[in-house]
N, C-alpha and C positions, 0 to 999 in steps of 0.2 A: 532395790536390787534383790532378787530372788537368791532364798536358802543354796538353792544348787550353785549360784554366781560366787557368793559369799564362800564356799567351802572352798571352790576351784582356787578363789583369788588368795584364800589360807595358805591352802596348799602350796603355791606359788611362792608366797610372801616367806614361808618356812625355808623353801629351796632357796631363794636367795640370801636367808640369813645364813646358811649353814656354806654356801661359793664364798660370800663376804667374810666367814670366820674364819676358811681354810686361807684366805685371801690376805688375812691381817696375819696368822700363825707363820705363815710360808713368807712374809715381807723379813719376820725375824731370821730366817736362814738365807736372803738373796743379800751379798753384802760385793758380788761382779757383774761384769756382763757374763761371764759363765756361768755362775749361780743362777742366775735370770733364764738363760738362753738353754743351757744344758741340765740344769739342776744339780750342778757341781761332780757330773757323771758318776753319780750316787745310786740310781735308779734299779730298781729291785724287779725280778721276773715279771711277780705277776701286775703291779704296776705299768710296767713297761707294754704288756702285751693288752692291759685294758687302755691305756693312754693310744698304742696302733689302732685296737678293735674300734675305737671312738671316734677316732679322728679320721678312723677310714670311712661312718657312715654318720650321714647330716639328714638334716631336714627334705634335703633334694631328694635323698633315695627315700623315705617316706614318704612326702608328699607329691613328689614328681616323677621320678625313676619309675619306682614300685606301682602307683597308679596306671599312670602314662603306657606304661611298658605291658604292664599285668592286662589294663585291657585291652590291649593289641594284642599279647602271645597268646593268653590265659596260661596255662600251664604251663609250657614250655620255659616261661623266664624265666624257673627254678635255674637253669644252666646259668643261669648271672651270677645268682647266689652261690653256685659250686666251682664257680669260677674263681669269685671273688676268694673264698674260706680257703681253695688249695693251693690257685694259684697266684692269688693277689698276698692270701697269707702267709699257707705254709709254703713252700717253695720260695717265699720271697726271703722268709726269715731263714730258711737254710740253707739260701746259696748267698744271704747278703750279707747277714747280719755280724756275725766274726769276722769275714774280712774288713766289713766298714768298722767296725770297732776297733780292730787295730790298726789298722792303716789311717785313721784318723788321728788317734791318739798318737800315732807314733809322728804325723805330720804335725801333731799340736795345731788341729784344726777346728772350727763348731760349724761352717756352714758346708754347704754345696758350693757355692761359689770359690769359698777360701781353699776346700779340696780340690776344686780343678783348677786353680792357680798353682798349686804347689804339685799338682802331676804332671801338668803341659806346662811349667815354668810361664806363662802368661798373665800378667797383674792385668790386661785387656780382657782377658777371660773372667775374672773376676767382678771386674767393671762391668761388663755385659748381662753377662748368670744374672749378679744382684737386680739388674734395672725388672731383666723381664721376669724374675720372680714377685717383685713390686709392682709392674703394671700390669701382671693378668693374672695374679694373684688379687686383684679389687675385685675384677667380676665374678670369679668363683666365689670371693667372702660375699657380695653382693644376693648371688643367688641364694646363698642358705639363709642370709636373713629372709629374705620376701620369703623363702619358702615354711619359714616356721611363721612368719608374721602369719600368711593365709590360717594356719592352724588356728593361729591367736583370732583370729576373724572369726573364725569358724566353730569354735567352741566356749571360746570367751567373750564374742558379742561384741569385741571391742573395734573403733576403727584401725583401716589398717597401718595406718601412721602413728598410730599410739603402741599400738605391739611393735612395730620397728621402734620408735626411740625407745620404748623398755628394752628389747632387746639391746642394743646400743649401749645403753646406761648400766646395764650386767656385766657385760662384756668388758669392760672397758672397767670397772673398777676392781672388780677380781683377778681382773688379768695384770693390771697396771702395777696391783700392789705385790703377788707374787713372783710371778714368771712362770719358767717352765715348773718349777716345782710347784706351785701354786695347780697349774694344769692339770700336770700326771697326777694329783690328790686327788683332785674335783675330777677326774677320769675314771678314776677306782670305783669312787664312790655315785658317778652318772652310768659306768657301767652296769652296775648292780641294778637300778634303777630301770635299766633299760632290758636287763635279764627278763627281770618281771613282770615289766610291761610287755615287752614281745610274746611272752608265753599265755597272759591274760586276752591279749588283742588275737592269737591263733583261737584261741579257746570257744572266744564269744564270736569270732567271725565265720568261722566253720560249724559252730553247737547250734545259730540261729536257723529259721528253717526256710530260708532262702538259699539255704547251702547244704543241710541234710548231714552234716557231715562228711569227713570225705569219699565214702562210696554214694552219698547223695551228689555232691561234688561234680563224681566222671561221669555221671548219668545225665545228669541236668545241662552239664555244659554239654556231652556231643549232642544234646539234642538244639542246642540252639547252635552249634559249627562243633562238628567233631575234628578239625584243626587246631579248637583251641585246648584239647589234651591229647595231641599227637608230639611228642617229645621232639620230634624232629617235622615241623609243620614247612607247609608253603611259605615263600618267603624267609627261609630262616637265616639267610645269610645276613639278612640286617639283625640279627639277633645273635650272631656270631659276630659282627663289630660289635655291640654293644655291651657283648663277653670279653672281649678284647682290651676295647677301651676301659672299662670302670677294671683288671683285672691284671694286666700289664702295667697301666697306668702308675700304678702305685709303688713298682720300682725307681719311678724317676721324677718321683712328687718331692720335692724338699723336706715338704711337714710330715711326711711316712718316711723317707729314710732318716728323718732327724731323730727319729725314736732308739735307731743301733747307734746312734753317736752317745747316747745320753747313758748306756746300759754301763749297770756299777762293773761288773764284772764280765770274762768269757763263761763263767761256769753256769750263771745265769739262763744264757740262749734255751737253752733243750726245754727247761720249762716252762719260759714266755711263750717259745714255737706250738706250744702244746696247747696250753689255756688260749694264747691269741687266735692261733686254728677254730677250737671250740665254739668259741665267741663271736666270731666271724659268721660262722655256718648257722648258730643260733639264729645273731641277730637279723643275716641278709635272706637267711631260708625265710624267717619269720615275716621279713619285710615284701619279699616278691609272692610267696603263699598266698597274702594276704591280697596281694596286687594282683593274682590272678584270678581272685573271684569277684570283680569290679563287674563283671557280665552280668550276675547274677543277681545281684544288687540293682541292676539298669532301672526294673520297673520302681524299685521303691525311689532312687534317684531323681525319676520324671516325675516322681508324684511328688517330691520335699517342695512346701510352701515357697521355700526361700531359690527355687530354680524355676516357677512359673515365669521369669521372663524369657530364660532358654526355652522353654515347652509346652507349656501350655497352648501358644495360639498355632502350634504343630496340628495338619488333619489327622496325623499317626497318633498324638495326645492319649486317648481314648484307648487303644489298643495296647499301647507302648505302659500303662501303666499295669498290663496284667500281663504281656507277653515280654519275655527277657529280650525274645531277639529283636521285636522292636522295639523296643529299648535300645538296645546296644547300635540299632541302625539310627534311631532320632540322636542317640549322645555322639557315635562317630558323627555326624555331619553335625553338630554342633562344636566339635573339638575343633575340625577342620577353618570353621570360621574366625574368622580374625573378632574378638570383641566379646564372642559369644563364649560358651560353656569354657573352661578352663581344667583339665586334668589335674591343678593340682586341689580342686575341690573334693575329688574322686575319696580320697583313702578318709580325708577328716569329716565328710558325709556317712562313707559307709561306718566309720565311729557312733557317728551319734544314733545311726539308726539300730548299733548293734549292741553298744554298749550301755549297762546302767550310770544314771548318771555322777554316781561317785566316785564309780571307776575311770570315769573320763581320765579325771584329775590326774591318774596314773598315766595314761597314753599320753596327756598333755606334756606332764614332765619327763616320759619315756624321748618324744620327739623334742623338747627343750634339753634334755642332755644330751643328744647327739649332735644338734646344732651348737649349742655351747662348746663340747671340747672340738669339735673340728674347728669354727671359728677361732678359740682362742690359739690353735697350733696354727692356721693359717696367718693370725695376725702378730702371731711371736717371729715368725720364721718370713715374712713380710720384711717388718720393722727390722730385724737384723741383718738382711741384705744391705740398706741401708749405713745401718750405724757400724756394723762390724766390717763388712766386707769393703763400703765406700768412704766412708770416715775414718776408723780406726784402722782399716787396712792401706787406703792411699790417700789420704786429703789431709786427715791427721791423727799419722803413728802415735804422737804423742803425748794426748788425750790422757784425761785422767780417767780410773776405776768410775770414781764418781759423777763424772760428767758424762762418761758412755751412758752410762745407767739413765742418766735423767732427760738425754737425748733418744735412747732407746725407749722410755714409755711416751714421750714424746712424738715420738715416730710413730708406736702404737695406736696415740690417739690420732692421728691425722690417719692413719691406713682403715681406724673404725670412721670415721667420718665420711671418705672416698667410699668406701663399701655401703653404709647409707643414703649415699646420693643417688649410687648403681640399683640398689632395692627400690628408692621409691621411684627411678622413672619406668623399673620392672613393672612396675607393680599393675598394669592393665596389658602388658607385653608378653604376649603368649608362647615367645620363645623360652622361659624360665631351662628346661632342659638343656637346651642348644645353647643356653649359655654358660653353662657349666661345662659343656664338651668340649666346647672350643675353648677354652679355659685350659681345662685340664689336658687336653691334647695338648697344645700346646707350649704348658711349661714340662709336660712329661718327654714333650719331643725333642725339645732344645736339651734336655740332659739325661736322659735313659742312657742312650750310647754311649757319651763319651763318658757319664759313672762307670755304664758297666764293665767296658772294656776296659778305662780305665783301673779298675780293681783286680783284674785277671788277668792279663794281655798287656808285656811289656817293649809290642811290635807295635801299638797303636802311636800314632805321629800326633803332631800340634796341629797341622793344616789335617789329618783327616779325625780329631775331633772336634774344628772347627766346620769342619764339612758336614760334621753330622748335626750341629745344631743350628747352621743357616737350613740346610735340608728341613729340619724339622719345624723351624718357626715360621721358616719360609712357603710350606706347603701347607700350613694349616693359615697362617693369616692371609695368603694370594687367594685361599681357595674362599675362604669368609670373606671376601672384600669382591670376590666375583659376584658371589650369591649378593652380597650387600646392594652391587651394581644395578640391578634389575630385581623390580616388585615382583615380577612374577615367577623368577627363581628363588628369591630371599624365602616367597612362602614354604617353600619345601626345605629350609634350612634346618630343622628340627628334627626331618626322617634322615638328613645325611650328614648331620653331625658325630655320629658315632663312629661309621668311616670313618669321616675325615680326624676325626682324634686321632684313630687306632694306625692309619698310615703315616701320621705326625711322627708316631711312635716307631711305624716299622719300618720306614724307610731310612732311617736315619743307620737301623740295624744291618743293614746292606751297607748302605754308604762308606761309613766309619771306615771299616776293614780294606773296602774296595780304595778307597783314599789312601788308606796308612802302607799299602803294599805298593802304590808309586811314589810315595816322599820320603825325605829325609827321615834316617829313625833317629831317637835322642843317643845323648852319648851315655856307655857304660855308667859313666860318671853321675852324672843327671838317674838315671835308672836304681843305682844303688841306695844313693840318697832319697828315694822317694819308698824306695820297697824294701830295703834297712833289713830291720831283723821281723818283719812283719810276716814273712811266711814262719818263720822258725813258731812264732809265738800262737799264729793257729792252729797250728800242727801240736803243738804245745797241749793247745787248750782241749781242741778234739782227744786226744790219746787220756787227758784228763776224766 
């Protein structure tokens, strides 16, 4: 094994002593399943807003988003990233985050599902929420393994089944032994991590001189398509779904509202909203930045030893390895092929070819803590649909402390397991993006509406927030099971997955309301009980 293999695998070996210490530290304060699940709603601003910033970006917007995307727009996908930091973050933490915190607290609730039993009075509602946040919650944790495992391919040399079961084997014991506390720690501390590595990976991928910097940047790209730095290019409406979906989405994701359930205090909010914002805009600007100069990079791409089976026996070969635009014409039509070149090689290629190799190490662990804390909030927030919301909520109330607990890591390990089955049969499946869309649409479309209206709006009905989340589950998995239907539609499921999230999400926004104004409304009674002294108490907090 090579000096530079040896340091990577240190470096590594360090990262995972220091998950495992927080992981034994944080088992001494999990003594519920609220400890576990909420971290005893103890959780401090800027925790709380590195735990959001984390668990909003994985391995997929590194490796597949930011690639994927960046060489499609070039420039343009900046608008993801200013999507995401305003309106995935800040506007989400300032019109969500106090009323779910008190409106939870005041129902004595920890999940999504348990809140919308106890605002539509429906234990079927409960029932439901939990399942489909457990089955399409596998293939979104699916996609961020295979998408960190490719990294682990890619700069660590290692097969790709062997980076999957490390990842696996991380995940799962760090997670098992804390909970959320456990998490929001190792959040703090991956954010940081991931501060620095975003600012070292702009640094060297822009300072190299395939890129010139960025006035080398707008010059070199309009000369290979001057669309790929026109802010508002051809085509951009699929790039308005794409703003949509990854930016909306994360009002109605379980494991990003779970973060205002878990907040110690109100007083807290103003300055999570602030650092979360921050953090946000660093890390996703950093990430699509980076994704847009994938053009530029084409020639040396077609020339890396390890892509001569994509390109070399190309008649364009020859050309493509000195001119960008044929480059970026030989890799679109190898993207396009089912088998061939794969976009999520894109970003951990143009690494090796920009960065020195000790600094890898840094990017390595930059994209292994964003995969790690979204994984572990997706498989907390997984496993307690389950145990809380179907066990301890309807099958059996009364269940001990201790037995929830030892069912709930239990549950964790079987939901890591289902998500590793999902990665390895990924793993030559060029859909990796599109499964993450349809994922995320989907459990954002089954409960965006009836959270949100349910937290503001005490005209919305039982049938029309039931209306809003068959609408939602129903238009996003009819329209995947269409595509499914036919090979020759299914190919194109990747460019219209982002729609189809982003309408999972909006229709359902329609719907709701248009529902709730011809049925039955709840009684006074019903109403009072669910919304208590909750307004008093944010008005409270704000004048605070």
């Amino acid at each position: 094994m090579s000096t530079d293999l040896i340091l990577r695998w240190s470096a590594i070996g360090l990262f995972v002593l220091v998950m495992i210490g927080i992981g034994f530290y944080s088992m001494r304060r999990t003594r519920n399943v609220s400890d576990f699940f909420l971290g005893g709603r103890n959780v401090g601003p800027w925790i709380s807003a590195f735990a959001y910033g984390t668990t909003y970006f994985s391995a997929v917007l590194f490796i597949g988003y930011a690639g994927g995307q960046g060489f499609a727009f070039g420039l343009p996908v900046i608008w993801v990233a200013l999507g995401n930091a305003f309106f995935g973050c800040l506007l989400a933490w300032l019109v969500l985050a106090r009323k779910t915190r008190a409106m939870t607290e005041h129902l004595n609730v920890m999940t999504m599902p348990e809140f919308l039993e106890a605002r539509y009075d429906s234990r079927l509602f409960k029932i439901v929420g939990a399942l489909i946040i457990f089955i399409f919650m596998i293939p979104y944790s699916g996609s961020v393994f295979s998408g960190l495992s490719f990294l682990f391919v890619n700069v660590l040399n290692v097969d790709y089944g062997v980076a999957l079961a490390f990842m696996t084997v991380l995940t799962a014991v760090y997670l098992l032994m804390g909970g959320y506390f456990a998490v929001a720690l190792t959040d703090f501390i991956q954010g940081l991590v991931m501060l620095v590595g975003c600012v070292l990976m702009v640094a060297y991928v822009f300072g190299h001189s395939a890129v010139g910097g960025f006035a080398g940047f707008l010059t070199k790209m309009q000369t290979v398509d001057v669309n790929l730095v026109n802010l508002f290019p051809k085509g951009g409406i699929n790039l308005f779904w794409l703003v949509v979906l990854t930016s909306l989405g994360s009002w109605g994701l379980p494991q990003m509202v779970q973060k205002f359930y878990a907040i110690k205090n109100q007083k807290v909010i103003s300055t999570a909203t602030v650092v979360g914002t921050i953090f946000c805009l660093i890390i996703g600007g950093a990430a699509y930045l980076v994704g847009s100069t994938t053009t530029l990079y084409g020639s040396r791409i077609v020339a890396l030893e390890a892509n001569a089976n994509y390109f070399a026996d190309s008649p364009d070969y020859a050309a493509a390895v000195t001119d960008p635009a044929v480059a970026r014409q030989l890799i679109g039509s190898a993207l396009k092929t089912k088998g061939s070149y794969a976009n999520t090689n894109l970003i951990p290629q143009i690494m090796q070819i920009t960065m020195p190799n000790g600094l890898l190490i840094i990017i390595l662990l930059l994209v292994l803590s964003a995969s790690m804390s979204t994984l572990s909030s997706l498989v907390l927030v997984s496993s307690s649909a389950i145990t809380i919301d179907l066990l301890q909520g309807h099958f059996a109330p009364k269940m001990s402390k201790e037995r929830g607990m030892s069912i709930m890591r239990l549950l964790c390990a079987a939901f890591i397991a289902l998500s590793l089955l999902v990665a390895s049969l990924s793993r030559k499946w060029p859909h990796l993006v599109a499964l993450m869309s349809f994922s995320w649409g989907t459990v954002a479309g089954a409960f965006l509406a009836p959270y949100l209206y349910g937290l503001f709006w005490k005209g919305v009905t039982k049938v029309g927030a039931w209306a809003g989340l068959i609408a939602g589950v129903g238009y996003s998995m009819g329209t995947f099971i269409w595509y499914a239907l036919d090979p020759a539609r299914f190919a194109a499921v990747t460019s219209v997955a982002p729609r189809v999230g982003s309408l999972a999400m909006l229709i359902p926004l329609v719907v709701v309301p248009v529902v709730s104004w011809l049925t039955p409304k709840f009684s006074q009674a019903h109403l009072d009980r669910v919304f208590g002294s909750v307004q008093d108490a944010v008005a409270d907090s704000e004048a605070a």
